[in-house]
Structure formats: C-alpha cells, structure tokens
C-alpha positions, 0 to 999 in steps of 0.5 A: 552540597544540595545545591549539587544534589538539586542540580543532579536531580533536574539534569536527571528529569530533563533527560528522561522527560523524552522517555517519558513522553515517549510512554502513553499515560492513559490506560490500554485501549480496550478491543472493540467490535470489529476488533473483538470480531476478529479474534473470535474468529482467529484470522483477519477476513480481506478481500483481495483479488486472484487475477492481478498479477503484484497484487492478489494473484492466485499462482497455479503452481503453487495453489495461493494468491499473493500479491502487494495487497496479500501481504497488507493483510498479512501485515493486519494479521501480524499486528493483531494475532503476531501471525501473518498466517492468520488471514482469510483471503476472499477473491473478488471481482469487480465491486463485488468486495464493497457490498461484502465489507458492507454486510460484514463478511469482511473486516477490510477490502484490500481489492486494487480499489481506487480511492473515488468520491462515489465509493467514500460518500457509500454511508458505511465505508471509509478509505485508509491511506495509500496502499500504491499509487498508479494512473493512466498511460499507455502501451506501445509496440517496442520497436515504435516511435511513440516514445514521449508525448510529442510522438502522440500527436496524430497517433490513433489510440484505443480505448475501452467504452466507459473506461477512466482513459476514455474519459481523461485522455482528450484533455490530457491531450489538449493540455499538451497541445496534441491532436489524436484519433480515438478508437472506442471498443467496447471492453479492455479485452477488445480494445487490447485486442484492437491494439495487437492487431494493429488498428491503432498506434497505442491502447491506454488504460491503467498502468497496473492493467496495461502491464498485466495485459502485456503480459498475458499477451503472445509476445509480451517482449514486443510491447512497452507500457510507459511507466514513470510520474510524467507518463502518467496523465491521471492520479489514482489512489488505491487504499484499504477499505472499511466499515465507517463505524469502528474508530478504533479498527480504521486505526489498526488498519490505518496504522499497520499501513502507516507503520510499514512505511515509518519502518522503510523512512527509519531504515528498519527492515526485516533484515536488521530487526532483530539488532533493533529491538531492546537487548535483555539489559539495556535499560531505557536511555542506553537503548534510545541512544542506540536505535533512536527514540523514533525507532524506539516507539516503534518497536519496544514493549515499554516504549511503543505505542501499541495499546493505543490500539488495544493491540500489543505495544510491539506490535510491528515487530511481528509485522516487520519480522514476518512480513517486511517494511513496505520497501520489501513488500514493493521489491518482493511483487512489484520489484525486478525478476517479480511476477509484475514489475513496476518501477516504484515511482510515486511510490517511493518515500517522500523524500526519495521523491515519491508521495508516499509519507507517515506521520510521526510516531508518538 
C-alpha cells in the first residue's frame, strides 16, 4: 500500500512540474522610472506619424490619427493601463520624434522609423523588434510593359537625390545584369512628379512611400507599385524606439510587440479570447489541457507572466480584447478595402513564409 501511495505521489509532481514551471518564483517586479512616469501621467506618450496613410494618418472625417503604429500604442497603453485609449499621440515629421524621445517628451517613438546604425549608435536610443518590414521597389504605369525585372533593362527610372533608391539601385541593377538610365530630382515630390509626366519609365522609392503617392496622385487606378519579397531590392526594418536607459520599459514595449505576434503564431484572437481565458472552476490542469500551456502563460492570472513586468500577469488580454493580435492589426490598416493596402509579404509569420517570429513565452 505505500509503495501504491509513493507511486501516486510522484506521478502527481511529474504532472504538475509543467504548471510549476510555468509560475515565476521570484517576487513581482516592481515599476521603475519610465514605467512609474507613465502612470502618473495615466497615458502612454507615442510619437506617430499623421500623413502615412496605414500607419499614423489623421482622417479628416473623423478628426483622429490611426494607422499600424497607432494601434501599437494602443497595444502599450492596454498593457499597462488595461485601456488602449490611454495614449498621447504626438505627430512628428521628419527625425523631429528622436530628439523628443531623447529629451523625455516621449516614452516611445512608433514614427515609421527605419532600423539604422546611425540612429542606434545615438548614446540614449534603442530599437525594439520589427513592427513591419518593407524595402525599396518601384512604380509603374498599369498598362506598361515593366512588369519583372528583366522589363528594366534600358528602362529610365527616377529617383530623388539623396534618397535610400538613389543610393542602392545601381547595384541591385548590376547584380542582375541590367542596364538603366537615372533621373535624379531633387525631392519624392519631384521625382513623382517627373514620373506621372512622363520623363521616365518607373519612379523607385520606398514601398510604403511609393503606394502613398500613388494614392494621393490624379488617377491612382493608372499605376502599380510592385509589391512582394522579390520585388523588393532592399531590406528595411521599422521598429519602436526608446531611451536606452530603462531595462525594464524596453521590455514592456518589447514584449507587447512580441506578444501580439505569440497571439497571431498560437491562433489567438480577438475573435476567440474570451473562450480562451480560464473559466471560473476550471482549476489549473483541466485549463492547460484545454488551451495549451502556451496559450496559458499568455493569458491566465495565475499562470502568465506579466509580473516579470511589474505589469499584470494577463496583462495581453486587455491588449488582445481591445486591440487584436498583429494579424488583425495588419488586415485592419494594411489589409483589403484598408486606406492602404500592402500584401503582407515578409510580414507574414514565419512559418507562413514571412520573417516575422516571437520567441517562447516562459
């Protein structure tokens, strides 16, 4: 009989051993600077854009800037507060953002930046993960026969002085072989212009730039900007930024980022949230077995992993419920019948194909 007992007893710790490893022993995390900063202050400061279209855009109809990075801080603003409404939107132009994050006027700069050794040497500024993917490439007149790259060869392309195509396109060119004549303008404008009137074959920018000036141009239907990986001749990162000197903030951000894509790669949604969080009497083993450890640690008061954070241990339902995982973000600004449309691409999960990957959550 106690052998029988002794048996029971360690099948028992070998099965909650997993749920055990799953609960932090160390003590919460207790907020520090920035985070104290911000809950003072009862919102998060972000610095978006209010011109591009997807990202930060303010809409005249309605009087608000929305966009991809609108909802990111919406998304810190939920983690923190469990109200995505709790933001300060500041627009910026330009670089403009850096120098504010830097002096504290901003807990985090969400402004389309592009992820540079310039800008990450700055002594006070860091950059979380990828927030979206894009590169150079090209617009074309719809009805035109520059439709891959071989269509290039001999092809007269603008570009704006000073500009990343401007600087990247002869050697893309060359790798493949093909011959083209540069027009340098001086600006985008002018070189978009030169473009719609006819003084070259195709304009090549940024692709988020490119399919914002198509459609603010007369007759957006009468051009293409190639989209997709292979169309694609350089690699562009853009990614939160923040002071370099709160550990414990660059997580929040980092994390809340990281977790809306865990949410997308575990099928989580704001769809299916609320059959995902722990039911009133289902105790520990019986709600593991049902949503999965994984999805466990990313939702449950007792078993996630928020203090780590000094925030809430479910802390991403809030950001779930009221915002969605990064797949919903993406559709809502960047999907079909979106203000911007922009095939996801390498913005898709990684094993979808695209470059996008959280690590585990434990």
């Amino acid at each position: 009989m106690l052998t029988v007992i002794r048996l029971l007893c360690f099948v028992f710790i070998l099965a909650a051993a997993p749920l055990a490893a799953a609960q932090s022993t160390e003590p919460p995390a207790k907020p520090g600077v920035t985070l104290n900063s911000v809950l003072a202050r009862g919102q998060v400061a972000c610095g978006v854009n209010q011109e591009v279209r997807g990202f930060g855009y303010l809409d005249p109809n309605t009087g608000q800037i929305r966009g991809l990075e609108v909802d990111l801080c919406r998304a810190l603003a939920a983690a923190v507060f469990g109200d995505a409404s709790a933001v300060q939107l500041v627009p910026f132009v330009g670089d403009g953002g850096q120098a504010a994050l830097e002096a504290g006027g901003l807990d985090v700069l969400l402004h389309t930046v592009v992820w540079s050794l310039t800008t990450d040497a700055r002594p006070l500024l860091d950059f979380g993960p990828a927030a979206f993917y894009s590169g150079q490439t090209f617009i074309v007149r719809a009805d035109s026969d520059l439709q891959d790259w071989p269509d290039l060869d001999g092809a007269v392309i603008c570009v704006a002085d000073g500009s990343v195509a401007a600087a990247s396109l002869r050697p893309a060119m060359i790798r493949r072989g093909l011959n083209y004549q540069p027009v340098v303008l001086p600006t985008a404008a002018e070189a978009m212009t030169a473009f719609t009137e006819g003084q070259c074959q195709a304009y090549s920018a940024g692709l988020v730039e490119l399919e914002n000036a198509r459609q603010r141009s007369a007759d957006p239907a009468a051009y293409t900007v190639w989209q997709g990986r292979e169309r694609l001749y350089t690699l562009e990162t853009f990614a939160p930024v923040y002071r370099s000197d709160d550990a414990q903030w660059r997580d929040i951000v980092d994390w809340t980022l990281l977790g809306l894509v865990a949410a997308e790669q575990l099928g989580v949604s704001s769809e299916n949230i609320n059959n995902l969080v722990r039911q009133s009497d289902e105790l520990d083993a019986a709600y593991t077995a049902r949503v999965s450890l994984d999805v466990a640690r990313l939702l449950d008061k007792s078993l996630g992993l928020g203090a780590n954070l000094a925030l809430s241990n479910d802390f991403m339902v809030a950001v779930l419920r009221e915002v969605g995982n990064y797949g919903e973000i993406y559709a809502r600004h960047l999907g079909a019948g979106s203000d911007l449309v922009i095939g996801r691409g390498l913005n898709l999960l990684w094993r979808d194909g695209g470059l996008l990957a959280a690590p585990t959550w434990r």
